[in-house]
C-alpha positions as CSV (number, residue, x, y, z in Angstrom):
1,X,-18.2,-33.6,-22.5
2,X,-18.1,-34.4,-18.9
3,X,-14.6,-35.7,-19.1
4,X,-13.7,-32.1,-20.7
5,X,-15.7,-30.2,-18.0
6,X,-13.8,-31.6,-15.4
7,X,-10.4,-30.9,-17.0
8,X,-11.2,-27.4,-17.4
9,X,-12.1,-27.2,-13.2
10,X,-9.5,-29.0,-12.4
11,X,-7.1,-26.8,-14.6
12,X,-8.6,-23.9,-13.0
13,X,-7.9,-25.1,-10.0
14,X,-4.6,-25.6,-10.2
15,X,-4.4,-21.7,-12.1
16,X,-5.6,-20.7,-9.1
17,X,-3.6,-22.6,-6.7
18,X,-0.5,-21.8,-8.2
19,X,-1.4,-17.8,-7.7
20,X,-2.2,-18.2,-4.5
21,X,1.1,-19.7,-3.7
22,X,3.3,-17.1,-5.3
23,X,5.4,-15.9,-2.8
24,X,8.5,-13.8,-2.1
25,X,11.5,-13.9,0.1
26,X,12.4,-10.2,-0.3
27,X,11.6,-7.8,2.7
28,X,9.6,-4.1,2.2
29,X,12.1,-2.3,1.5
30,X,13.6,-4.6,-1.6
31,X,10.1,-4.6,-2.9
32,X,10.5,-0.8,-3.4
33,X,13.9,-1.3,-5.1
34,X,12.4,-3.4,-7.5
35,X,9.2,-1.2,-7.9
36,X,11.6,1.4,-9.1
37,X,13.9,-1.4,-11.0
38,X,10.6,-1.8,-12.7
39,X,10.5,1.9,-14.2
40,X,8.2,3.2,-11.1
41,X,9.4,7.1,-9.5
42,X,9.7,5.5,-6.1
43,X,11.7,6.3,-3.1
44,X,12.1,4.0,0.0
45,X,11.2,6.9,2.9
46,X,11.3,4.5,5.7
47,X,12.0,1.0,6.5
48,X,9.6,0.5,9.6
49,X,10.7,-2.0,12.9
50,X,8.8,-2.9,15.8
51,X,9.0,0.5,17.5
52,X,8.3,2.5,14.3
53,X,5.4,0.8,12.9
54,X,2.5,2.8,13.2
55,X,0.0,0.0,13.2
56,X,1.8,-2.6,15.8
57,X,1.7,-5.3,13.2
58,X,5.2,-6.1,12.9
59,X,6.1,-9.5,13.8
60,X,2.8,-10.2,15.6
61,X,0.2,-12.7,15.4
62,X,-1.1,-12.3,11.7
63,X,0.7,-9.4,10.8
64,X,3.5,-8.5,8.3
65,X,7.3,-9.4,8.5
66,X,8.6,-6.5,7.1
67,X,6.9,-2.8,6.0
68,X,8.0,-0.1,4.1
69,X,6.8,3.2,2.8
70,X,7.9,5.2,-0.3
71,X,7.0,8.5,-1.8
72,X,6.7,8.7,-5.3
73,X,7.7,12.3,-7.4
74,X,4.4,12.3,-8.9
75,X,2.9,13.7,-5.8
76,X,3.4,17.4,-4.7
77,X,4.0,17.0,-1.4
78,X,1.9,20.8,-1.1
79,X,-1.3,19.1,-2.7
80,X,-1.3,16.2,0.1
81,X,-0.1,18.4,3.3
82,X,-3.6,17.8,5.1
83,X,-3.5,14.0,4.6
84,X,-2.1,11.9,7.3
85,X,-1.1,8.3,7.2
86,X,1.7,6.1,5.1
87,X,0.8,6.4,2.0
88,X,-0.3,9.9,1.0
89,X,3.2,11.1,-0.3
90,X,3.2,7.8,-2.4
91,X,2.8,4.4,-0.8
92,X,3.5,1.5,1.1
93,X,4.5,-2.3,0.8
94,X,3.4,-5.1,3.3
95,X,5.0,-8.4,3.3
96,X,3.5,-11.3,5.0
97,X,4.8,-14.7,5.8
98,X,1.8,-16.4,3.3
99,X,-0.7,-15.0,0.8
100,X,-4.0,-16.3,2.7
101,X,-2.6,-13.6,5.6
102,X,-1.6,-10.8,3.0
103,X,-5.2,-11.3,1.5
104,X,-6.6,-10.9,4.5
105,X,-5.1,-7.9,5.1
106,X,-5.7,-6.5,1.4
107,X,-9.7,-6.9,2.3
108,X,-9.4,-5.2,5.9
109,X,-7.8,-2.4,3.8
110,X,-10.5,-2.1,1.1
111,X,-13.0,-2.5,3.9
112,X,-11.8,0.4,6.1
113,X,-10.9,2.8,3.5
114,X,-14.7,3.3,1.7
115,X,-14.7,7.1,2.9
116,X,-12.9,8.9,0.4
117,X,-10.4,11.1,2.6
118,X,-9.5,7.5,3.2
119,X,-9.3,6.1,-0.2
120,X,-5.8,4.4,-1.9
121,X,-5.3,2.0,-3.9
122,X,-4.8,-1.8,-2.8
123,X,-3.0,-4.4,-4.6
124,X,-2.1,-7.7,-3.5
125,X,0.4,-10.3,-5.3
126,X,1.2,-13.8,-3.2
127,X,2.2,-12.6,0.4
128,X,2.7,-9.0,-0.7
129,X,0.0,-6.1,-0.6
130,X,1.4,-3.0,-2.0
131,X,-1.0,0.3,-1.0
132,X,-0.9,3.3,-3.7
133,X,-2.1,6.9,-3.0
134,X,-5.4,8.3,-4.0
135,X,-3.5,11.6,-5.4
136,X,-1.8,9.3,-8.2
137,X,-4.0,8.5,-11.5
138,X,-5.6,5.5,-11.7
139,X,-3.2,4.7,-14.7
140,X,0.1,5.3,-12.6
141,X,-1.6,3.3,-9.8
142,X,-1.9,0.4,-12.2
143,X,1.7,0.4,-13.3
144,X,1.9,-0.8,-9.4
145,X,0.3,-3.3,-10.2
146,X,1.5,-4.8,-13.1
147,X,5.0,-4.2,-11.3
148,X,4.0,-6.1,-8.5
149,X,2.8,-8.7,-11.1
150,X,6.6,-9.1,-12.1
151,X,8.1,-8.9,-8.9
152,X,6.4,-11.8,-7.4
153,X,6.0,-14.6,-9.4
């Protein structure tokens, strides 16, 4: 029985350790191609660079290597007007150089956006986090995840 017991946690742990280590070499902007390979209504808006990047994280100490944003046509663009930000016309993908960092980031995220004008959805795959508007459905938001699921292996 104890033999078993520590098959099973060390099985775990390697479950674990191998979805922690998922990573991808594509940038932002090819994440949103293959969200909307993936069946998604996505757009790529804006491929962001050090200039552009409204939250001076680009190639910086524990920040992303590449950022994106995308709209997606499920969102009237009249219904979010008042919102301001990267993601209320649809989204945005951050790409990190390891997982630990994107988590990280995923948790700032959650942490910071409690208040509901601030709300969106945050999901995180290997050294990707992929942020989702509040004005889609929570079932349209989860076909971003599942998506991401596939896209980063």
């Amino acid at each position: 029985m104890r033999l078993l017991r520590t098959a099973v946690v060390l099985a775990l742990a390697a479950l674990l350790a191998a979805c922690a280590s998922s990573t991808t070499d594509k940038d932002a902007a090819a994440i949103v191609t293959a969200l909307a390979e993936q069946g998604l209504p996505v757009k790529l808006s804006v491929a962001y660079d050090e200039s552009t990047d409204p939250n001076h994280l680009l190639g910086r100490p524990n920040g992303y290597t590449s950022k994106a944003a995308f709209t997606d046509s499920r969102i009237d663009a009249s219904q979010v007007a008042r919102d301001k930000g990267d993601v209320g016309l649809g989204g945005g993908v951050e790409v990190f150089d390891d997982a630990g960092t994107a988590e990280k980031r995923a948790e700032y995220i959650k942490a910071v956006a409690t208040a509901p004008m601030l709300a969106e959805y945050t999901y995180i795959a290997g050294n990707v986090v992929v942020r989702v508007s509040k004005h889609i459905t929570p079932t349209d938001a989860k076909a971003f995840e599942d998506a991401l699921a596939k896209i980063v292996q």
